[in-house]
C-alpha positions in Angstrom: 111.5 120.3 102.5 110.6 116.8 101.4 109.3 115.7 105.0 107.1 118.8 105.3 105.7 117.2 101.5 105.3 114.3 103.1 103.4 115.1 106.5 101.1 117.1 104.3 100.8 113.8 102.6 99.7 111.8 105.6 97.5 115.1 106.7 95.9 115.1 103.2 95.4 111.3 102.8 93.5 110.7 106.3 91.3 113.7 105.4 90.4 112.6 102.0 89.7 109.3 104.0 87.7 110.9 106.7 85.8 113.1 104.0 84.8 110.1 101.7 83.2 108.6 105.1 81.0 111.3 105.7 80.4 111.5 101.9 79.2 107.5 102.0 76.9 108.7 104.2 74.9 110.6 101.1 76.2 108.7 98.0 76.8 105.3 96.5 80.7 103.9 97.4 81.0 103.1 93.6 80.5 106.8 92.7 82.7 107.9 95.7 85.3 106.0 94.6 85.1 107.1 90.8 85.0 110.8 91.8 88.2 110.2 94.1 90.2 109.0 90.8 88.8 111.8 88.6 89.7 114.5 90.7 93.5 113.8 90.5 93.1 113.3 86.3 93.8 117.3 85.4 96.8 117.0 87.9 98.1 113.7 86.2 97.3 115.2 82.5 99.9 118.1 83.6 102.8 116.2 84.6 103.2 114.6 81.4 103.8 118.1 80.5 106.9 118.9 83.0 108.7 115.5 82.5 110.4 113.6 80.6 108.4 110.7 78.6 110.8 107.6 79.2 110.8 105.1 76.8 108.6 101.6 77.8 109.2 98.4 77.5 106.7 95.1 77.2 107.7 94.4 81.3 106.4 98.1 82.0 103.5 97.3 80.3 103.2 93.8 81.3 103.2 94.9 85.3 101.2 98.0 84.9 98.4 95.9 83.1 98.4 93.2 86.0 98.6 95.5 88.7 95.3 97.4 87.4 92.4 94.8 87.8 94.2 94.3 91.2 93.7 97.7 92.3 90.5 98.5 91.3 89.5 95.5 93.5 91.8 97.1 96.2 90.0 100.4 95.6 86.5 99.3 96.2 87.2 97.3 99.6 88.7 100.7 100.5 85.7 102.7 100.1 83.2 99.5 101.6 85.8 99.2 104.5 85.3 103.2 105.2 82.0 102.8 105.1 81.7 99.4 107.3 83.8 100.1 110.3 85.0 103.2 112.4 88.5 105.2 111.1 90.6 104.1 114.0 89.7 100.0 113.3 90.1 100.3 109.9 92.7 102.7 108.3 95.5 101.5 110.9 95.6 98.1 109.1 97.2 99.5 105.9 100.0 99.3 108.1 100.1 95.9 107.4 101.3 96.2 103.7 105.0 96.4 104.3 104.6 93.0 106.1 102.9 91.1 103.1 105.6 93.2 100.9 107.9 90.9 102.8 106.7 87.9 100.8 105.1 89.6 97.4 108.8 91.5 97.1 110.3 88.2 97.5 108.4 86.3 94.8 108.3 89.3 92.5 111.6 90.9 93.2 113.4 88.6 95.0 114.0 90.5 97.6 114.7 89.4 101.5 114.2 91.4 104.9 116.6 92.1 107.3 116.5 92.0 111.0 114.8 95.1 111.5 112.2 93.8 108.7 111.6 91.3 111.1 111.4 93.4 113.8 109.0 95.6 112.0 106.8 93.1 111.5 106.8 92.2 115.3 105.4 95.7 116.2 103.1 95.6 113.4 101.2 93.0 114.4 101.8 93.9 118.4 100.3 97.0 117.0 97.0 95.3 115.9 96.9 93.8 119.1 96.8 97.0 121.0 93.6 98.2 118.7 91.5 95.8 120.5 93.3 95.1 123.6 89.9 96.0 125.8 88.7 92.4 124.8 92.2 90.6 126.4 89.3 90.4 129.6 88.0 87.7 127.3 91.0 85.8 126.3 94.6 86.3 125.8 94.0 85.8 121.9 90.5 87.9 121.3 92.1 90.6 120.0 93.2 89.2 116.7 90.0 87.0 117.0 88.1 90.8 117.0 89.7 91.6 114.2 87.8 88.8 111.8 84.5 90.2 113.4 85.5 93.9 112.2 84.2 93.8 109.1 86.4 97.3 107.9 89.2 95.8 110.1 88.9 92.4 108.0 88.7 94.2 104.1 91.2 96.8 104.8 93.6 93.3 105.5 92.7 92.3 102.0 93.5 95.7 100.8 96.9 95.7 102.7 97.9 92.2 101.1 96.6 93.4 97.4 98.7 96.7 97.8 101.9 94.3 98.9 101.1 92.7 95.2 100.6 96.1 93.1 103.1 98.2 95.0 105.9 95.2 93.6 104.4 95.3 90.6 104.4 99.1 90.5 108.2 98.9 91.4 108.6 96.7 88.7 106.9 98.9 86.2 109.0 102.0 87.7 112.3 100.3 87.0 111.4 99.9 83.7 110.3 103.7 83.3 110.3 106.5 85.8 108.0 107.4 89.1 106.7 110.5 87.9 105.7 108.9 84.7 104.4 105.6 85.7 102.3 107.4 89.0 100.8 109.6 86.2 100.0 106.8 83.9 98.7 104.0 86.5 96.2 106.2 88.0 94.9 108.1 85.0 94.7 104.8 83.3 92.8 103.5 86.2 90.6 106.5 86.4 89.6 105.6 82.9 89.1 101.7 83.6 87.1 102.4 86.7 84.6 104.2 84.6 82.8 101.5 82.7 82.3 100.0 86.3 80.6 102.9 87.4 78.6 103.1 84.5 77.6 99.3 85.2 77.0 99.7 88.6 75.9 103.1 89.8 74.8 105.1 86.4 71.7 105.9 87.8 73.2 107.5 91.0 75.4 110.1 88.9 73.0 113.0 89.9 74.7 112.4 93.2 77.5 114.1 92.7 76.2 117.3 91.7 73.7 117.1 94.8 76.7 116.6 97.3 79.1 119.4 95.3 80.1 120.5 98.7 81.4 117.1 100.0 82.3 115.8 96.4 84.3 119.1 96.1 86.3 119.0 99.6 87.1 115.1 98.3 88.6 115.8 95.0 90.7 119.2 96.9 92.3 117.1 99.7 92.8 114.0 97.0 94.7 115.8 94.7 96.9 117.7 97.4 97.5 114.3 98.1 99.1 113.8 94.9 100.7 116.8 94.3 102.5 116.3 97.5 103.1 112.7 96.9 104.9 113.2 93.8 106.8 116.2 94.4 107.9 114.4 98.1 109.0 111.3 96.5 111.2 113.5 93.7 112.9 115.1 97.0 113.6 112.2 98.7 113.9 108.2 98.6 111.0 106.9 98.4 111.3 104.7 101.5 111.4 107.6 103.5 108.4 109.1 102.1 106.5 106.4 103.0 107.2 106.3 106.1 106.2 109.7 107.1 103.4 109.2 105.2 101.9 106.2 107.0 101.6 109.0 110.0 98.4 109.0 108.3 97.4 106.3 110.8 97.5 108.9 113.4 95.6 111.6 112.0 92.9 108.6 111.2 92.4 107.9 114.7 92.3 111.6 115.5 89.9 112.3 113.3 87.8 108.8 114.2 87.9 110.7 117.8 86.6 114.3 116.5 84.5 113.6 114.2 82.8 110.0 114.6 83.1 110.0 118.5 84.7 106.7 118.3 85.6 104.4 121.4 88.8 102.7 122.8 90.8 105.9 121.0 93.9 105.3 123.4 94.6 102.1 122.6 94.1 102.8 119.3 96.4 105.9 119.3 99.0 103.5 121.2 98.4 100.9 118.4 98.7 102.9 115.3 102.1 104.2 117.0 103.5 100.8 117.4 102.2 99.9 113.6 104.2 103.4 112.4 107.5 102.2 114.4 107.4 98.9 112.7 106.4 100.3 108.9 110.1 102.7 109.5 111.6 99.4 110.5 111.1 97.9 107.6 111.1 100.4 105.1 113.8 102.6 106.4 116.3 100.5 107.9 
């Protein structure tokens, strides 16, 4: 059961992403991004109900407070990269977290890859290659050179590196509690620390929410399934495996970039979000 949690995962995550596109289109990304946190808070509030409360130490409390201002950073290059570049140039380079992992786990954790890490990281980047591989006419090395002029492709890097540092940091902070527990409490706590930006930056834009129910109300479904299905996969499962279903995500990001946004180049795009999925099990599998 845990891989059918897990594919509804990847299903639910790309189509939260491809829903807070269309939802840029008609609201401010700072408001987007709040809404997509405060849709999962009732679902976080009841798992502290159905667990058990660990007891916390100061290095749970000491990662978990590091990680935050991290990912709140990560969360609003997310939104601007959504809204900056097509689905199938910019969601594919999450792949790319498991290869800075390699040397944020080893700092952090001390932890060393393998020879299928390596290999991993090979088809990863071969991966991003393939995503612009029409502009090899120009040069053996514009792909990657494409990549700096994509500005989606180019935050959604950054994002990829800052998620190598939190998800440590968020191992960290689970060893020293429990993943059901510290999920729940990292992103409720970050719901509630996201707000005052909001306030700051987009509290005359709140009537926006209630003007787009529709789209805001699609968001904060597929988010939470997201969740749900998160959490109950990884409790099924180890959590490397989970992951890697999930990153089929990529797929069902280019699929959708295809339907929905009529976006170009969708083979080798397809073919590169395959070879980024290959590497991601590669490293996080074996």
């Amino acid at each position: 059961m845990w891989f059918y949690y897990a594919i509804t995962t990847a299903f639910s995550a790309a189509t939260s992403d491809v829903i807070t596109k269309k939802t840029l289109q008609r609201a401010d990304e700072y408001i987007v991004a709040w809404f997509r946190l405060l849709s999962s808070v009732p679902y976080l509030l009841i798992i502290f109900f159905i667990i058990e409360i660990p007891a916390v130490d100061s290095t749970f409390w000491i990662a978990l407070i590091t990680a935050l201002p991290l990912e709140i950073v990560a969360l609003i290059l997310y939104i601007k990269a959504l809204k900056e570049s097509p689905l199938s140039l910019s969601i594919p380079f999450l792949a790319f977290t498991p290869v800075f992992l390699i040397l944020t786990s080893f700092l952090i954790l001390g932890e060393l890859p393998d020879k299928s890490g390596t290999a991993g990281v090979i088809l990863i980047t071969a991966g991003a290659y393939t995503l612009n591989l029409h502009t090899t006419k120009k040069g053996i090395l514009k792909p990657f050179k494409a990549i700096t002029k994509e500005k989606g492709s180019l935050l959604m890097l950054i994002v990829s590196f800052i998620y190598s540092i939190t998800s440590s940091l968020g191992k960290l902070a689970i060893l020293h509690s429990s993943p059901a527990f510290f999920g729940a409490a990292y992103f409720l706590i970050l719901a509630l620390a996201f707000t005052p930006i909001v306030m700051f930056k987009s509290r005359n834009n709140l009537g926006q929410i209630i003007k787009n129910y529709k789209f805001f109300g699609l968001l904060g479904f597929f988010h939470s399934i997201m969740i749900i299905t998160h959490m109950i996969a990884m409790s099924l499962t180890q959590v490397t495996y989970m992951i890697a279903v999930k990153r089929t995500s990529l797929i069902f990001s280019v699929g959708y970039g295809y339907i929905l946004f009529k976006e170009e180049k969708i083979r080798e795009r397809v073919l590169g979000s395959i070879l980024m999925i290959i590497g991601v099990v590669l490293i996080v599998v074996f």
